[in-house]
C-alpha positions as CSV (number, residue, x, y, z in Angstrom):
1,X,54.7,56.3,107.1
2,X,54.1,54.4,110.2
3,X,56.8,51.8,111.2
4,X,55.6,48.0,112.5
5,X,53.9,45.5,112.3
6,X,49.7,45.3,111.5
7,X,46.9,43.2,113.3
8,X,47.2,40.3,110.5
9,X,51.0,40.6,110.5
10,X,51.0,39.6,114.9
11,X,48.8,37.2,114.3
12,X,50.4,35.2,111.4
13,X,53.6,35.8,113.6
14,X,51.6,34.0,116.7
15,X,50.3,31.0,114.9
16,X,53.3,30.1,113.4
17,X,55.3,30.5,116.6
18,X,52.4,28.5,118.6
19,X,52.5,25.7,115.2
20,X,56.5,25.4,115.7
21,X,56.3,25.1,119.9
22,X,53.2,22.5,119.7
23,X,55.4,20.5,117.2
24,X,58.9,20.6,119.3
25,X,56.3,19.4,122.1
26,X,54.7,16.6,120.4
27,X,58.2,15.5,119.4
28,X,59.7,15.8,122.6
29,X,56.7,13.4,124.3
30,X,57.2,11.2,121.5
31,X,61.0,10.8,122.3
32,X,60.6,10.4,126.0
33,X,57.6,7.8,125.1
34,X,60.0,5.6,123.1
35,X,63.2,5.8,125.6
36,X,60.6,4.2,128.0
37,X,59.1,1.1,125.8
38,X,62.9,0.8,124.9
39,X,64.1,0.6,128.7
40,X,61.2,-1.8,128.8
41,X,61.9,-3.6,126.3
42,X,65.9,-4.1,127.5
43,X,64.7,-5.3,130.8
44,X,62.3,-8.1,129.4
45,X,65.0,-9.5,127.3
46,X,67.5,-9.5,130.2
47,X,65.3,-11.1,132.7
48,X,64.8,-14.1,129.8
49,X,68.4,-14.2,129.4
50,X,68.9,-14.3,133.1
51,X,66.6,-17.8,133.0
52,X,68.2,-18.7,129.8
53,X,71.9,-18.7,132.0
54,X,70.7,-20.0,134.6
55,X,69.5,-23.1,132.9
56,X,72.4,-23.5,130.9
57,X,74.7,-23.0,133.6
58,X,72.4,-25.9,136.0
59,X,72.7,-28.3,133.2
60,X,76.6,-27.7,132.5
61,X,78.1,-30.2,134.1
62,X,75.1,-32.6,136.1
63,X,75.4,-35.4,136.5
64,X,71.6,-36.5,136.1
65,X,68.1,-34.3,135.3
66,X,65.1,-35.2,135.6
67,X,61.4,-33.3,134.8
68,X,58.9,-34.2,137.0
69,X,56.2,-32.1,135.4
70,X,56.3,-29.3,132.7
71,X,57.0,-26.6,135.6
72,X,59.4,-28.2,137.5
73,X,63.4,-29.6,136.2
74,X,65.6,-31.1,138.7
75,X,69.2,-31.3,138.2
76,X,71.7,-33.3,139.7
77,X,75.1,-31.6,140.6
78,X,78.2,-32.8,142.6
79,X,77.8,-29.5,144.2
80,X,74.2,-30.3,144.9
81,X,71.1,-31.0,143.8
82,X,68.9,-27.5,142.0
83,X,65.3,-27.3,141.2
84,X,64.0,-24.8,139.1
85,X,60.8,-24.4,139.6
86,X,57.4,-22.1,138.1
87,X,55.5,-20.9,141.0
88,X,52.3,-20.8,140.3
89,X,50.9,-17.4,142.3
90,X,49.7,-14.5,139.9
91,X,52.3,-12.8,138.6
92,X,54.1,-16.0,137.9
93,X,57.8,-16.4,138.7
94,X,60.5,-18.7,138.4
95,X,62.9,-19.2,141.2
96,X,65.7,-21.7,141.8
97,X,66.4,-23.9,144.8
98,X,70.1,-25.5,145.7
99,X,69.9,-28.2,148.3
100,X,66.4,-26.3,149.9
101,X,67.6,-22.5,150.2
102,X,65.9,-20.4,147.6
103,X,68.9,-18.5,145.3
104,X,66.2,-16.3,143.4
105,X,63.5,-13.9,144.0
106,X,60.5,-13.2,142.6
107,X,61.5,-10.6,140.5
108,X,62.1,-12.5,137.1
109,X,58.4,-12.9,136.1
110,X,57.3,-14.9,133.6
111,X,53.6,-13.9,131.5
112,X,53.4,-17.2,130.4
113,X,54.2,-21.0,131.6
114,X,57.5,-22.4,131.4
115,X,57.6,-25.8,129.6
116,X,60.3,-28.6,130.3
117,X,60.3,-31.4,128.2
118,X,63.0,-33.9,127.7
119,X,64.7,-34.3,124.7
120,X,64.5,-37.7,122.4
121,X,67.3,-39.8,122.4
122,X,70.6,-39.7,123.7
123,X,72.4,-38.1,125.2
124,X,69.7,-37.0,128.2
125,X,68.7,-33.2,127.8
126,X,66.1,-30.8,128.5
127,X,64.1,-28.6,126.3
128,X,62.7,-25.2,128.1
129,X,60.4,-22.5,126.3
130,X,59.0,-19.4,128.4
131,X,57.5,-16.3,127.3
132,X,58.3,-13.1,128.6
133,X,55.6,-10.5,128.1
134,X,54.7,-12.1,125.0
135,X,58.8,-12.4,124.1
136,X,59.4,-15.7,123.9
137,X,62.8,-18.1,125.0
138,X,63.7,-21.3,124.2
139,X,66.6,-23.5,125.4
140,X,67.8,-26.4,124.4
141,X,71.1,-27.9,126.7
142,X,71.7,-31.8,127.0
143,X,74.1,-33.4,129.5
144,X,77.5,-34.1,128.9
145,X,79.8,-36.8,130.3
């Protein structure tokens, strides 16, 4: 008798093996494909929670705040007065001014515009909604006294 393996036998062997290694590769693109929309994903909420902050931390204690269009909040501090404003060059950005130097770069964009609108009734506030590659914020923070 003659030992090993026949022409049929190698080749069954072969597919299988080449099924199992195409498999563990589509899996492993898939994986890596994911971790990256997640990392994405992570960033795009943190730079709307960076504005979010920002706002809320502008508004804590002012004094006064006005909205001079739906792109533009002013708020006054004792520190100093800040304007947050929405630039409007493509990719659009938000940045924040105290007392004329710039305290942000361009690197929080925003996909969409950034509406201010003032709230109704007392006390005075400000409403803000953004989107974030199509993830959108919303804020609302009213003076206190």
């Amino acid at each position: 008798m003659k030992k090993g393996f026949t022409l049929i036998e190698t080749i069954i062997y072969i597919a299988l093996m080449a099924l199992l290694i195409s498999g563990g590769v589509v899996t492993t693109f898939y994986v890596a494909d994911s971790a990256q929309k997640n990392k994405s994903d992570v960033n795009i909420q943190a730079e709307g929670n960076f504005i979010v902050r920002k706002i809320e931390w502008a508004v804590t204690g002012a004094s006064d705040l006005s909205i001079p269009s739906v792109t533009e909040l002013l708020v006054t501090k004792p520190s100093g007065n800040l304007n947050f404003k929405l630039n409007n060059s493509n990719p659009l950005d938000i940045y924040i001014e105290l007392n004329g130097s710039r305290l942000s770069s361009s690197r929080v964009t925003i996909a969409g515009g950034t509406m201010f609108a003032p709230t109704a009734g007392l006390p005075k506030g400000v409403t803000v909604n953004f989107t974030v590659n199509n993830k959108p914020f919303t804020l609302t923070k009213y003076l206190r006294k």
